[in-house]
Backbone bond lengths (Angstrom), bond angles and torsions (degrees), N, CA, C in turn:
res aa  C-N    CA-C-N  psi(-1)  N-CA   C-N-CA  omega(-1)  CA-C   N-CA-C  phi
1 X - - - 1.442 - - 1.520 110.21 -
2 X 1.131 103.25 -43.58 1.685 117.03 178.70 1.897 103.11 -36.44
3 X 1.869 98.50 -65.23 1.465 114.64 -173.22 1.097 120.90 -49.88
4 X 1.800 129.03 4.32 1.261 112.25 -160.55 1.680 92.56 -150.88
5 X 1.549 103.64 28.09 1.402 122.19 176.18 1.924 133.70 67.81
6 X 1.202 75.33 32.48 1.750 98.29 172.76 1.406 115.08 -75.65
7 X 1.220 137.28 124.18 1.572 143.66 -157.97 1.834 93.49 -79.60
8 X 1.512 113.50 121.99 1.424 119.20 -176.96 1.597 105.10 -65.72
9 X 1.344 104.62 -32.32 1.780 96.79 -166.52 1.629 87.51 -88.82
10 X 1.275 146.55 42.00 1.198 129.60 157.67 1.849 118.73 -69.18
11 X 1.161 101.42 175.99 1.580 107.60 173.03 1.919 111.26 -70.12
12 X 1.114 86.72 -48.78 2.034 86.01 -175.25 1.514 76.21 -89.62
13 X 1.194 166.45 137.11 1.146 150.66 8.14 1.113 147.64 -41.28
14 X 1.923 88.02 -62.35 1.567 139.30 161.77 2.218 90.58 -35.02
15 X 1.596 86.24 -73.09 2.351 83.13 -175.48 1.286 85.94 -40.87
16 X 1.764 122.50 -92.07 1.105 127.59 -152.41 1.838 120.44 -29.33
17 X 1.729 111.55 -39.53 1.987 95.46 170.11 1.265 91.95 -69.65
18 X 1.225 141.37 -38.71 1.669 124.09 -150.37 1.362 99.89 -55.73
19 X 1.653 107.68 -63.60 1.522 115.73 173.58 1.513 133.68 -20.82
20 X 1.385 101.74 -51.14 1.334 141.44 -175.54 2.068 89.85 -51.12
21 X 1.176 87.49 -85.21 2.138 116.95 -172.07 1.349 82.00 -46.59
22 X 1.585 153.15 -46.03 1.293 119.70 -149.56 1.455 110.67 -108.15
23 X 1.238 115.99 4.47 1.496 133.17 136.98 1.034 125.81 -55.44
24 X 1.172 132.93 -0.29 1.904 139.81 -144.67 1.163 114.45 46.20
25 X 1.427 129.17 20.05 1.750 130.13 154.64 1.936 82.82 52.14
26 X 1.299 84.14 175.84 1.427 131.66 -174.26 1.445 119.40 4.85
27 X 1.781 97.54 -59.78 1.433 136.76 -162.71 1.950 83.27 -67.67
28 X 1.270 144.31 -38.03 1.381 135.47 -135.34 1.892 82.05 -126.80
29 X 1.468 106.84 -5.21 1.920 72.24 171.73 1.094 138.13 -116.04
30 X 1.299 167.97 172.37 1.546 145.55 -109.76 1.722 97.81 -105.75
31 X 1.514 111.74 168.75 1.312 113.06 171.53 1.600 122.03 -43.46
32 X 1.043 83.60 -46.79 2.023 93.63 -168.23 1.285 108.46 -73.87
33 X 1.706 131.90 -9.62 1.231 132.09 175.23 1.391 112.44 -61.73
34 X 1.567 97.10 -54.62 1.743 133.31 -171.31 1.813 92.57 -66.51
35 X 0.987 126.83 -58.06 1.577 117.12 164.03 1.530 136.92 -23.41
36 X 1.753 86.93 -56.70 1.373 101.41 -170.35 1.574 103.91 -63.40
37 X 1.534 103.88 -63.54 1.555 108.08 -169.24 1.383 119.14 -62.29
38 X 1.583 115.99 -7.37 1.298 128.24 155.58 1.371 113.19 -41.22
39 X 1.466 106.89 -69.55 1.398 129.64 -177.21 1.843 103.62 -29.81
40 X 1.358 82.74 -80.19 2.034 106.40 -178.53 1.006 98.57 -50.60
41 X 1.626 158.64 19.51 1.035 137.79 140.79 1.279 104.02 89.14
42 X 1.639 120.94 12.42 1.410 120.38 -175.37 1.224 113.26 -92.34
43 X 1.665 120.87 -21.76 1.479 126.79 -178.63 1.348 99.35 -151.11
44 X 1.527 94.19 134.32 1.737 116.26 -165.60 1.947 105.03 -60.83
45 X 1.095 129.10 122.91 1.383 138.53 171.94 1.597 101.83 -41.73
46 X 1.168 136.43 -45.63 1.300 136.57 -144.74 1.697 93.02 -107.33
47 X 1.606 138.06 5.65 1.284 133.97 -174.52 1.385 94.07 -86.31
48 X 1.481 102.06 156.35 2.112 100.59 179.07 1.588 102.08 -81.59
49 X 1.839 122.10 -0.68 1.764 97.07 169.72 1.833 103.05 -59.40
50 X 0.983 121.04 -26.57 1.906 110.99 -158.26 1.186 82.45 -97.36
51 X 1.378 135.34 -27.82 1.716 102.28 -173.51 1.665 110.94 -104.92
52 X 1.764 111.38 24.41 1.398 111.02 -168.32 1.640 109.77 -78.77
53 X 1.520 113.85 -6.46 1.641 120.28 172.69 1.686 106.38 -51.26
54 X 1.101 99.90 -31.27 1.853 103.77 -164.32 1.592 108.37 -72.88
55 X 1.072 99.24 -7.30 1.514 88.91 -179.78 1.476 120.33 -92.09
């Protein structure tokens, strides 16, 4: 939602990170998640969430 110019401090955002964090956010979601938002410029390529498969 962010990528397509949705205001982060909105009200359904605000749920939507909560949602996010009480899933275990980032660290808990699959390779191809961590890919994608790689892509979009949402999470840096070179952070160990996208390269945490290798372990």
């Amino acid at each position: 939602m962010k990528s397509v110019g949705a205001d982060p401090e909105a009200p359904n955002m605000q749920k939507a990170r909560e949602w996010v964090i009480s899933k275990g956010g980032i660290e808990a979601s699959q390779t191809m998640t961590k890919f994608k938002l790689a892509i979009f410029w949402t999470l840096p390529m070179d952070t160990d969430l996208v390269h945490s498969f290798d372990d």
